[in-house]
N, C-alpha and C positions, 0 to 999 in steps of 0.2 A: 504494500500500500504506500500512496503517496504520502507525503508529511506536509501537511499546510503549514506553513509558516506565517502566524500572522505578524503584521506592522504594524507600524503604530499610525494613526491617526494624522500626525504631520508629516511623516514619508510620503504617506497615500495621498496626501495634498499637493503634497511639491512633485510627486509624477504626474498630477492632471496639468498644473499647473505647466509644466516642460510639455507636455503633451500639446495642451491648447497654442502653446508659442510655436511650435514645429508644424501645428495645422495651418497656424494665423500667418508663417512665413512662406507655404507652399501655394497657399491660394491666392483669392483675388483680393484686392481692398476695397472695404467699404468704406465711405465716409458717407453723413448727415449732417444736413441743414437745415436747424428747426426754426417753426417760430417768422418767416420771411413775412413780412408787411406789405405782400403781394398778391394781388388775385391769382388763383390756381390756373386760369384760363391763361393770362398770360404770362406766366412762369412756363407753362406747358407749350406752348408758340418759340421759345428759345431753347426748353429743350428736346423737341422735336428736330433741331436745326443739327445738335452733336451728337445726336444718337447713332451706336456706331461706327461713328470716324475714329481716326488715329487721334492719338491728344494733344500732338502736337499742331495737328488741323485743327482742332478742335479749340482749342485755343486762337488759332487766327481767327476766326469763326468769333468768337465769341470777342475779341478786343477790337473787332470792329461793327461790331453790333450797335444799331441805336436803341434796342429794346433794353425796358425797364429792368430786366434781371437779368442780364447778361454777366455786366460785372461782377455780382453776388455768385450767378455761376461760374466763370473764370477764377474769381475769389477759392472756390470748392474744388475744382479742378487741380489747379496747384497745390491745395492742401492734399488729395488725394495722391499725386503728386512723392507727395517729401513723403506721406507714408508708407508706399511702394520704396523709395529709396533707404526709409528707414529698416523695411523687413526684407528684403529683397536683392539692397544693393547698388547699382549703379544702373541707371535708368537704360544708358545707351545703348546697352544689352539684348534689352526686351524691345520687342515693338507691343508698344500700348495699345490698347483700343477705350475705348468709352461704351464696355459691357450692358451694364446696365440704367438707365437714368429713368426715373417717375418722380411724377407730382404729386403727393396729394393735399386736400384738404387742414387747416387749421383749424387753430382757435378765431371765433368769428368777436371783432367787438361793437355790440349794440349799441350803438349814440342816437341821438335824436336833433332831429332838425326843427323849429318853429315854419310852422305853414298856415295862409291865409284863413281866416275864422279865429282862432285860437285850436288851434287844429298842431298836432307835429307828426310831422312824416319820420320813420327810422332809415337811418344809415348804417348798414350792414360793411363794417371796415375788417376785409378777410386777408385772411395770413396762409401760406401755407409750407408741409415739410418737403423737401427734396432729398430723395437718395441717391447716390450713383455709385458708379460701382466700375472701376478701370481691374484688367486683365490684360496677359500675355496672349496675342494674337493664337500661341501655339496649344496656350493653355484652353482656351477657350473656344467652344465650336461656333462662335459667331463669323459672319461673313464682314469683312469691311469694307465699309460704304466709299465706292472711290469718288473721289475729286470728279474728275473728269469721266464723261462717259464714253463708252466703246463707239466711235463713229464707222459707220458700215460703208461700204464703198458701192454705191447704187448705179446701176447701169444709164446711162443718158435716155430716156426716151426718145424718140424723134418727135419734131417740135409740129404739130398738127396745126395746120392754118384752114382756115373758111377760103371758101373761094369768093373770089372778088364777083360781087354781082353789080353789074352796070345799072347806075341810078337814072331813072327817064323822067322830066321835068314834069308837071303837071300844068293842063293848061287852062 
C-alpha cells in the first residue's frame, strides 16, 4: 500500500499559489476597465474598430481616433501591454493580437432635470466595464484581421456601347 503523506496546510498553499503563476504566465492576459463614464453604445463603436488586429495596429487605430473612448482604450491596451511583458517577457517575441475585447453595461446615475410645469425629466448618466484580453497569435486560434485586403485581379470586360441612332428634327 501507498503511504499518504500528508502536509501541512501552508505547503499546500504555496503549491496552488506557484501553480496559479505558471498558469497566469503560459496564457493570455487579461486586463479590466471598470467604472468608464461612457455610454456602452459608444465604447462598443471603438471597440468594434480593434477587435482582432495586431496591437501594434491596434494602437495606431486607436491614437488617431476622434471617438470619445479611444484614449481610455489605448490607455488599457498599453497596460495590457506591460502585463504580457511583465509575465511573459519581451514583447518582440510574440506577435500580439487583441483576443478578446467586450463592453458591457455599468453602474447607471439617476439625476434629474427641471422641465416646463414644475415637471423634471430624468437623466440616465451611464458608465460602462470593458474587458480585453491580448494573446500570442500562435497561442490563440483566432484569425487576424488584416490591414489591407486581398485585391483580386478581375479580367477587363469589353466596354459595350449603344449604337449611335440618328436624331430627325421634328417639324
Amino acid at each position: 500500500m501507498e503511504q499518504v503523506i500528508k502536509q501541512r496546510r501552508s505547503v499546500v498553499k504555496r503549491q496552488k499559489k506557484q501553480a496559479e503563476l505558471a498558469a497566469k504566465k503560459s496564457g493570455p492576459v487579461n486586463v479590466k476597465l471598470n467604472n468608464v463614464p461612457t455610454s456602452t453604445r459608444k465604447m462598443r463603436l471603438v471597440a468594434d474598430l480593434i477587435r482582432g488586429l495586431e496591437v501594434n495596429n491596434a494602437l495606431g487605430v486607436l491614437k488617431f481616433q476622434s471617438k470619445q473612448g479611444a484614449a481610455r482604450l489605448e490607455k488599457l491596451l498599453l497596460s495590457a501591454m506591460a502585463t504580457w511583458e511583465i509575465n511573459h517577457g519581451k514583447i518582440d517575441e510574440y506577435e500580439l493580437i487583441v483576443s478578446e475585447i467586450f463592453v458591457d453595461g455599468g453602474a447607471i446615475l439617476k439625476r434629474l432635470r427641471p422641465a416646463p410645469q414644475g415637471r423634471a425629466h430624468r437623466v440616465r448618466k451611464r458608465s460602462n466595464h470593458v474587458s480585453l484580453q491580448i494573446s500570442s497569435v500562435g497561442a490563440s486560434g483566432h484569425n487576424v484581421k488584416s490591414e489591407l485586403k486581398e485585391v483580386s485581379v478581375v479580367e477587363e470586360a469589353p466596354v459595350v456601347t449603344k449604337p449611335k441612332v440618328a436624331k430627325t428634327k421634328k417639324s
